[in-house]
C-alpha positions in Angstrom: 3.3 -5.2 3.3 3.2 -8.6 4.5 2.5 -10.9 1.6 -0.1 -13.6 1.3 0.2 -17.1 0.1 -2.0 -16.3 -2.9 -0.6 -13.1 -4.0 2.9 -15.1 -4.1 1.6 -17.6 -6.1 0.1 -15.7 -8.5 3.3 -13.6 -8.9 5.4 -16.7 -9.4 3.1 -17.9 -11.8 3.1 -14.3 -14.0 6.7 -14.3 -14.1 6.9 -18.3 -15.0 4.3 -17.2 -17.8 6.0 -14.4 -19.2 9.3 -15.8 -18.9 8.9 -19.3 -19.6 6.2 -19.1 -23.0 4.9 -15.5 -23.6 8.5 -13.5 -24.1 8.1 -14.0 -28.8 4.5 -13.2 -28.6 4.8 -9.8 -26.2 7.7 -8.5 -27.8 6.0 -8.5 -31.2 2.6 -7.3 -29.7 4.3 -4.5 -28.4 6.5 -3.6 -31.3 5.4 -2.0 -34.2 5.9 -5.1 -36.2 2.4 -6.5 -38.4 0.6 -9.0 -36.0 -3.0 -10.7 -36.8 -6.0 -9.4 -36.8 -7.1 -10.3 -33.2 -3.3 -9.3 -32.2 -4.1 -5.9 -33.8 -6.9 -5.2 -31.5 -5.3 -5.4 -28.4 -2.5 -3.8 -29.9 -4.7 -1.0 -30.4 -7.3 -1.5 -27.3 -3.8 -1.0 -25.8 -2.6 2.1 -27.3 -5.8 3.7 -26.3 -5.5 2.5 -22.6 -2.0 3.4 -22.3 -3.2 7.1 -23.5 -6.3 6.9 -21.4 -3.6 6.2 -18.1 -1.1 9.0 -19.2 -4.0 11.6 -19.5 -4.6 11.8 -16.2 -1.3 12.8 -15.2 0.3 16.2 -15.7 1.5 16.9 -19.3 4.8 18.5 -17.4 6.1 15.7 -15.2 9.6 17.6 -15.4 10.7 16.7 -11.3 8.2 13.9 -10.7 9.0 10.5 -9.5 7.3 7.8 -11.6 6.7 4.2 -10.9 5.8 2.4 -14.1 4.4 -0.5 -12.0 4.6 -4.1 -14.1 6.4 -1.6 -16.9 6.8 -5.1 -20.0 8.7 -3.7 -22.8 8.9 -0.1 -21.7 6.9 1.9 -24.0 4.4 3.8 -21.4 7.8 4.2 -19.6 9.9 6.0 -22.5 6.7 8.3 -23.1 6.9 9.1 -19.4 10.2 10.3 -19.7 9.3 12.5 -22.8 7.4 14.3 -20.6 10.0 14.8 -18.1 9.3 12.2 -15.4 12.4 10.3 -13.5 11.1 6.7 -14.3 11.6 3.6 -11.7 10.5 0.9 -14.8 9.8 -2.4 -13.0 8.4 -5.6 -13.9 8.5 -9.4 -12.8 10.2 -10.5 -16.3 13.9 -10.4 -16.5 13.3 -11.0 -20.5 10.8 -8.3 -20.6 12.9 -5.9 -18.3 16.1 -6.9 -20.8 13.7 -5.9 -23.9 12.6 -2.8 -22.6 16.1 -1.4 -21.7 17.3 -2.6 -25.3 14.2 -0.3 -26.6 14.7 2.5 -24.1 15.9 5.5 -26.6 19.5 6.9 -25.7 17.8 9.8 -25.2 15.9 8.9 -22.1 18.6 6.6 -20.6 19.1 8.8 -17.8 15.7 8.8 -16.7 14.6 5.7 -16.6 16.0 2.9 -14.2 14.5 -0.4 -15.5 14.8 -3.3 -13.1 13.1 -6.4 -12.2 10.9 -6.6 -9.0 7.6 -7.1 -7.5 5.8 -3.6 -8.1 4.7 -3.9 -4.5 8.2 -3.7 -3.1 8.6 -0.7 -0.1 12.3 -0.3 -0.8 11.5 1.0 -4.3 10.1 4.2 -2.3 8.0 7.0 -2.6 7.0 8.5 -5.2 4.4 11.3 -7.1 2.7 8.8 -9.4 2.3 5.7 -9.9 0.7 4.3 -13.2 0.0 0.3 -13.5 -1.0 -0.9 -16.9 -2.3 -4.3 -16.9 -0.4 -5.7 -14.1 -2.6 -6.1 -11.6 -5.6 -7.9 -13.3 -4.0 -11.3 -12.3 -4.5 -10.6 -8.7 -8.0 -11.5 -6.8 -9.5 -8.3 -4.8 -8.1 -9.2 -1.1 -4.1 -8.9 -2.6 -5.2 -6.6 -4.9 -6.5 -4.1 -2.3 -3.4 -4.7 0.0 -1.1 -4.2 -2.9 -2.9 -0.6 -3.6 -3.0 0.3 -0.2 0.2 -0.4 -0.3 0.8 2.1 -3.3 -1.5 4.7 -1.8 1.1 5.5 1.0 3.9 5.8 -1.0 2.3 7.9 -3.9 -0.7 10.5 -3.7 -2.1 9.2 -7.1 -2.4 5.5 -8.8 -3.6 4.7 -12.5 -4.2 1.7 -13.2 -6.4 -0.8 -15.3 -8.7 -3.9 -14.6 -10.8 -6.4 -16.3 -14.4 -5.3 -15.3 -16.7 -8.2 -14.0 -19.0 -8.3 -17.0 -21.5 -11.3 -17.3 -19.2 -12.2 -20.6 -16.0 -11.8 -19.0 -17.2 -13.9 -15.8 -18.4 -16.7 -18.0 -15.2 -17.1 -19.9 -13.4 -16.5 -16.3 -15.3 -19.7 -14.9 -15.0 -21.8 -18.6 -11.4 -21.2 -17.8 -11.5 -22.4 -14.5 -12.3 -25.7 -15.8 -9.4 -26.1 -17.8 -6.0 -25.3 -15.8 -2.9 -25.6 -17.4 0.2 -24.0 -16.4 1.6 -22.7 -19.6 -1.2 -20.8 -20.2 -1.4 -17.6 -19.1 -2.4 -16.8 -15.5 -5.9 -15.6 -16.1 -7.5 -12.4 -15.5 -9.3 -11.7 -12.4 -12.5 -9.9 -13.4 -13.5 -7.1 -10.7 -16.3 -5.0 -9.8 -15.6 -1.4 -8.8 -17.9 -1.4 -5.7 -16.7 -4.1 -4.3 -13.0 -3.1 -4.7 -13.9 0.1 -3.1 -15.2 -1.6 0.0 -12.1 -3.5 0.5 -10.0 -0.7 0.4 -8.7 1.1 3.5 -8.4 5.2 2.7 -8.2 6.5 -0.1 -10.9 7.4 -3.3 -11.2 5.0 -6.3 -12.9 6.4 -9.3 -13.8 4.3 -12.5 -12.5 6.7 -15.7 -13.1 4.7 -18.8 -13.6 1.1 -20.3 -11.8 0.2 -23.4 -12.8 -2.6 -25.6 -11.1 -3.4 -28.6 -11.9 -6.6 -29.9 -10.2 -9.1 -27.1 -8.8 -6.1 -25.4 -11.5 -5.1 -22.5 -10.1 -3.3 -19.3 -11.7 -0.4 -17.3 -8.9 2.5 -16.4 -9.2 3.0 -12.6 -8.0 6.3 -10.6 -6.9 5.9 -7.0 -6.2 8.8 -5.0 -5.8 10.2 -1.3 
């Protein structure tokens, strides 16, 4: 896949985030340590996402080739393994890759190859699923339809999340707008599900849920051949 000068941008400026400002914050989000009040409700519009994602794969993944696609601190990784699945764990972050391996039970060591990337990448091969948690709502729907076709012909199934284009979400997406500042973090690209589908080139995209949890709001999205 040939990449545009938006969707390189965007990457650059989700690594720079994550790296540079958000490292602290996500590694206590996604640890079991107390957070906030507001913290706590993504932490558990999360939990139910990340549950919502893993339900639509096999229970037995014992064989299966996994791509955790924008895998952060590796926890929907480690429960891939528990289910059997050979894990390719790979995110943007080098902090967030270096906290997920320090998290990664001995158990599971075997199975899971964390490693920093772009999720995108054709030399990371093929694969049986593909699972993307909250790594491609950054991206608008022209490099976000390349990037799943992309997927699509190197894996018969993707689950993956987005921010649904609400009326709420949209105004808070514009407000935003109006306000750029570069160590914020890269804002979420709000999406409708017909739209996407007309961008996309083959394959069948089904809406399954939409979580809200207090700031957390993302719709879990299936995309098959």
């Amino acid at each position: 896949m040939t990449e545009s000068a938006t969707y390189l941008a965007t990457r650059s400026r989700v690594e720079r985030y994550f790296d540079d400002h958000a490292t602290e914050a996500w590694a206590q989000l996604t640890s079991d340590a107390p957070v906030s009040g507001i913290r706590a409700t993504v932490r558990a519009g999360r939990d139910r996402m990340r549950a919502r994602l893993l339900s639509l794969l096999p229970a037995d993944l014992t064989g299966r080739r996994i791509l955790d696609a924008g895998c952060g601190t590796g926890a929907l990784a480690v429960e891939l393994a528990a289910r059997g699945a050979e894990v390719v764990a790979v995110d943007l972050s080098p902090a967030l890759i270096e906290i997920a391996g320090s998290r990664c039970p001995a158990a599971f060591a075997g199975q899971i190859t964390f490693q920093v990337g772009d999720i995108a990448d054709p030399d990371l091969g093929h694969f049986d699923h593909v699972i993307a948690m909250d790594s491609l709502i950054y991206y608008h729907r022209p490099d976000l339809a390349r990037t799943l076709d992309g997927l699509l012909a190197r894996a018969p199934q993707i689950a993956f999340t987005l921010a649904p284009r609400t009326p709420l979400l949209m105004a808070m997406w514009r407000i935003g707008k109006l306000f750029p500042a570069s160590e914020k973090s890269p804002r979420m690209v709000p999406h409708s599900v017909t739209a996407l589908r007309r961008a996309l080139d083959g394959g069948r995209l089904n809406e399954v849920e939409r979580i809200s949890s207090g700031f957390y709001i993302s719709t879990a999205l299936e995309y098959r051949r």
